[in-house]
N, C-alpha and C positions, 0 to 999 in steps of 0.2 A: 420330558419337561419341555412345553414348550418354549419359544423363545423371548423372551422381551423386546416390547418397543420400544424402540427408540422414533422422536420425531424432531425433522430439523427444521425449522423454521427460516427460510431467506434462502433465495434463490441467484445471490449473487456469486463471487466467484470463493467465498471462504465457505459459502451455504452448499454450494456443489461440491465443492473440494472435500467436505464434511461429509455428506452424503451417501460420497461415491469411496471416501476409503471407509467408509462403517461398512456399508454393503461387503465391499470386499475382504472384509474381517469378518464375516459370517453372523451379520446383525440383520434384525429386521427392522427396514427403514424407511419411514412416508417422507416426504419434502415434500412443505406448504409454501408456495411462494409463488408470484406473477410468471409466467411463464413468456417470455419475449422472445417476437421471432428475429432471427440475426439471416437480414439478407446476406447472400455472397461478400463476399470482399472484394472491391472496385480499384482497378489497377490505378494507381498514385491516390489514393483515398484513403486515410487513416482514421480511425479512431480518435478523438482530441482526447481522453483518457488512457495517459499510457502508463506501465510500469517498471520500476528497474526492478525485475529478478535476481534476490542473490542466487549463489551457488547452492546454497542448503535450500533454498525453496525449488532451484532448477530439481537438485536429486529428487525432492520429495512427488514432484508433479510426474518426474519420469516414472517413480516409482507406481504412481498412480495409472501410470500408461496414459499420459496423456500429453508429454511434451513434444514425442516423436510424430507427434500429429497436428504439431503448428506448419504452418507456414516458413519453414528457414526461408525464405525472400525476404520474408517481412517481420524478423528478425532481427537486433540489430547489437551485436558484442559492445561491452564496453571495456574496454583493454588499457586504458587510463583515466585520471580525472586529474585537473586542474583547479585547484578552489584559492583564489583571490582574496586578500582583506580588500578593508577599506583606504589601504595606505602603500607601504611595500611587503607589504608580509603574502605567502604565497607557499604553498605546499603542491609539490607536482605527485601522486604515484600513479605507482604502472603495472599490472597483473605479474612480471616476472619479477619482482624485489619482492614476493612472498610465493615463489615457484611456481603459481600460478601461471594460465594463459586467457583467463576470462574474469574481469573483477563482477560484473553482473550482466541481466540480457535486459534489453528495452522490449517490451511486447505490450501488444495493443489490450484494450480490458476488453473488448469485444471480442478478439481471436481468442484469450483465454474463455472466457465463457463459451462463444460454440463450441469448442472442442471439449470441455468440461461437460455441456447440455449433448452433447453425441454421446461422451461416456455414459451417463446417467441413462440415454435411453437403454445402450447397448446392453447395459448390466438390468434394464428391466426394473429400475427403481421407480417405486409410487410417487408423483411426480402431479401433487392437487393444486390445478390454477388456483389458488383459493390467499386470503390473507390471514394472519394469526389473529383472533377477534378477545379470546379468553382464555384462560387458566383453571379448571375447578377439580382437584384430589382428582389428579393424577389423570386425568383428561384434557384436551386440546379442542377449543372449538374454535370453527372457522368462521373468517363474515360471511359462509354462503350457509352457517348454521350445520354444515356438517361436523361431525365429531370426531377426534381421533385418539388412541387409547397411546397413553405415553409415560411408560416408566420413565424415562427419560425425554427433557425437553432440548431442545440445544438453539441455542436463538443467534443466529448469525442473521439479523435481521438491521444492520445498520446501527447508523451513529443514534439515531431516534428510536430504536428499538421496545416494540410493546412488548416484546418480552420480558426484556427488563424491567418495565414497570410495572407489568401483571405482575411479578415475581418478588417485587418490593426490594429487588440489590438496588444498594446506593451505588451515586454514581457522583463523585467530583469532577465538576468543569470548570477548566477556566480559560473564557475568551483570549483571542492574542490583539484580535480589534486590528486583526487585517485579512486578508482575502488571498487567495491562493488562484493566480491570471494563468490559466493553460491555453496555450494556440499553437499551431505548427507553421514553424519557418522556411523559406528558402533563403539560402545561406550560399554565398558569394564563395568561401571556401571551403574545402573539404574538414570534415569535423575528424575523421583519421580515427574513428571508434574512441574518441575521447568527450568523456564527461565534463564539461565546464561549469564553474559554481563562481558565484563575487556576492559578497559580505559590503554593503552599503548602506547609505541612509536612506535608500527607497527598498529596503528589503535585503532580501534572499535572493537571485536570481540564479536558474540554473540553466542551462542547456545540454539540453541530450541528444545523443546519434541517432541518427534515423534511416531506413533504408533513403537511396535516392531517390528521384522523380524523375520525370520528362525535363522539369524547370529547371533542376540541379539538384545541388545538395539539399538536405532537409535534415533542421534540428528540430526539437520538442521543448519547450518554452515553459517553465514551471518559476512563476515568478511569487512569491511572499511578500507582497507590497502592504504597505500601512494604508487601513480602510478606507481612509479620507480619501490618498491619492485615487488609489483604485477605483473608489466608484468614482469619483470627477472622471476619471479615464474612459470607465463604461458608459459614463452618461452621455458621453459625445457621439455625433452621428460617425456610423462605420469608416468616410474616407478619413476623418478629420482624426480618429480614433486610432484606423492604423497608423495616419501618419505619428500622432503623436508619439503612439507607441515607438515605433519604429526610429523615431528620435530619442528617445527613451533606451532604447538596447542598444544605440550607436554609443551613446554615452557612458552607459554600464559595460560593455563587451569592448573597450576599446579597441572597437574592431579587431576582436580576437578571430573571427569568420568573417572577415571586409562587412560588405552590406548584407543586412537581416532585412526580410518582407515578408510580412503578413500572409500567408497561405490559409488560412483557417478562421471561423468561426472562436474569435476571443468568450470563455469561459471563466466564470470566476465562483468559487467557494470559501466560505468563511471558516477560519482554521482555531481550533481550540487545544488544550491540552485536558484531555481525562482520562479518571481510570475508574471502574467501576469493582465494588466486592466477585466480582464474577460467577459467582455460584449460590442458590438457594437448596433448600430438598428438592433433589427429581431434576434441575434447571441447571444449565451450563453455560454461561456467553463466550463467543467468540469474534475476534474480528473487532470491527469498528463500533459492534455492542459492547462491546468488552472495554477497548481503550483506543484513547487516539493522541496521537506523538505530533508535533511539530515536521510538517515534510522536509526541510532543508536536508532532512539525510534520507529521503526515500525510502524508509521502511516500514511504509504503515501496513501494505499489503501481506509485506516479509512477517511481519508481527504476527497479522490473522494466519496466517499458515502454518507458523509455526503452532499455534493456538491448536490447531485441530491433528497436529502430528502428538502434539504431545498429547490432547486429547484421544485420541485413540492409541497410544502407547498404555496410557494408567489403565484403559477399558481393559483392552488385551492383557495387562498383567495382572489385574484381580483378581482376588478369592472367589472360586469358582460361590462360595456360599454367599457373596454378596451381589447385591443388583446394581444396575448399572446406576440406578440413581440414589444412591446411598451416600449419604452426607461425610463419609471417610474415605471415600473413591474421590467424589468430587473436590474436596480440600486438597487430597494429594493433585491433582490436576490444580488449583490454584497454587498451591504451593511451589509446583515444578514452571510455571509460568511470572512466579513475583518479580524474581528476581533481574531476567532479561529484561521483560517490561519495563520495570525501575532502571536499569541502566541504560537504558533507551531513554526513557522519558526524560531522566535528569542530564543526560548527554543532550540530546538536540533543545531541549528548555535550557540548559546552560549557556550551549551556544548561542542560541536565540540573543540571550539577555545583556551575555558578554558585547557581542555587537550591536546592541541597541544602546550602550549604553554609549553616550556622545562626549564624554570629558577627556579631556588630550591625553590623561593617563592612561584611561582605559582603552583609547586608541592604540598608543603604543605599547600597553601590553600585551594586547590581541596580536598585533602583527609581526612585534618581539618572538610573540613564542608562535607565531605559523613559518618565524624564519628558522627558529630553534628544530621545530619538525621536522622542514623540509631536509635537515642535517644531521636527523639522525635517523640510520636504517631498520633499527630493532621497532622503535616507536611507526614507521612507516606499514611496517609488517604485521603490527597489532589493529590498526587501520584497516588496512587492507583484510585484514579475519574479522572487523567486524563489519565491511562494507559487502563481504560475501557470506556473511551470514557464518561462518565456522572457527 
């Protein structure tokens, strides 16, 4: 018997990660997607898209064979986090008050994908510069008009995904009506592999460890600002921009790293909360197709990976007499994915909302129970399992 297609759509880091463990579970696999060349990586040059890896994503990438082929330079543990209220409320932990020695990894989205786009060639996978154009029984066409035969579809094609809408799964959005400000800092003190977060009236702000530079220290900057500020920010000319900025993080970071300066190109994205039915006949999303969280807790990447482990766990465990795009295989793959998703989503939309709200109650209940937290160890250690993914 021969084998069935499967075809993955999207060539980003959840589209390869897909790709490359179907292959290597013994599928036959096309990947449709832009193919981009990733120069070298340039000594003190980063990436401005970066990620926290939890620990369940670090196993599953290794398992893929593809972690031991980053760059440890460029690297960067994160062995504690600090998250701030608005007020005095404050929760410290630390990768050993859950036995742990690493809570997540900071890695750049560009090192992930070359090393991903190396595995892919290595394994020989069909790999069409091409974009996904149609859907028609059980066929895949592309905008270059070529064809691809696909029992199964799998659309890790983005937060806009045609596949999805070839596909007709619904999809709930709802705007946050702010922007998500990524740049990299140089940082007056050492960050000491500790994650920093503050809960305020201009946002979320976080800061991440980063390998050093030449300059100094270097954090990564993931601010959740309300969209009005934000664009008035972006709209200013670059010196006037950083500085503001940079008055802006002195004030939020009460100089928790002395002085922050602008290193990088300020990036900004509009943040939503969704979740889509995930699955049609023959069709499967993953990734930022599938659903997208609130970043204040850094697991939208963690989400999509997890998406294609469990997706190829339900492949691998079916009745050999069913195919791979059979609407009782793919239910169980939504099904095994509802439930994390939902605690995700209503966690960081919770959080979100608790600190948006501005009334002196609501103040002091937030900060009441981030002092309650920080004082009890059992709750610190449930934190910590779900800030490492286990």
């Amino acid at each position: 018997m021969s084998k069935e297609s499967i075809v993955v759509c999207g060539s980003g880091i959840v589209g390869l990660a897909c790709a490359l463990g179907l292959t290597r579970g013994g599928h036959d696999v096309a990947l449709i997607g832009p193919r981009q060349a990733l120069p070298p990586p340039a000594a003190d040059v980063y990436c401005p898209r970066v990620y926290a890896i939890s620990a369940a994503s670090q196993q599953f990438l290794a398992g893929l064979g593809v972690w031991s082929m980053l760059d440890a330079g460029r690297l960067t543990p994160i062995e504690a986090m600090e998250i701030y209220g608005d007020a005095h409320g404050r929760v410290n932990l630390q990768a050993w008050q859950a036995a742990q020695t690493t809570l997540a990894w900071i890695v750049e989205s560009s090192e992930l994908e070359r090393v991903l786009q190396q595995a892919v060639q290595v394994y020989g996978i069909r790999w069409h510069d091409d974009k996904f154009r149609e859907l028609q029984a059980g066929t895949v066409l592309g905008e270059s008009g070529q064809r691809f035969a696909a029992d199964l579809l799998i659309g890790a094609d983005g937060a806009k995904s045609p596949v999805r809408t070839a596909a007709g799964i619904h999809l709930d959005s709802k705007p946050y009506h702010a922007i998500g400000l990524v740049a990299h800092l140089n940082a007056e003190l050492s960050h000491q592999q500790t994650a920093l977060q503050w809960f305020n009236a201009e946002g979320v702000l976080a800061l991440l460890p980063m390998p050093d530079t030449a300059e100094g220290h270097q954090v990564s900057m993931v601010w959740s600002m309300p969209q009005r500020l934000a664009q008035e920010l972006q709209k200013l000319p670059e010196p006037e921009r950083h500085a503001a900025l940079e008055a802006r993080l002195q004030a939020a970071s009460g100089n928790r790293l002395g002085r922050l300066r602008v290193r990088s190109a300020l990036l900004g994205f509009p943040l939503f909360l969704e979740q889509s039915g995930m699955i049609a006949p023959g069709v499967a999303l993953a990734g930022d197709a599938a659903h997208r969280v609130h970043p204040l807790a850094g697991q939208g990447l963690n989400l999509g990976l997890a998406d294609v482990q469990t997706l190829l766990r339900v492949l691998a465990e079916k009745e050999a007499y069913r195919q791979v795009g059979d609407m009782r295989v793919l239910q169980r793959y939504r099904r095994a994915r509802a439930e994390p998703v939902l605690a995700m989503s209503l966690a960081t939309d919770g959080l979100h909302r608790l600190f948006a709200a501005r009334s002196a109650s609501a103040a002091w209940m937030r900060n009441a129970g981030m002092q309650c937290v920080d004082r009890l160890p059992f709750i610190k250690r449930l934190l910590i399992g779900g800030a490492s993914g286990q």
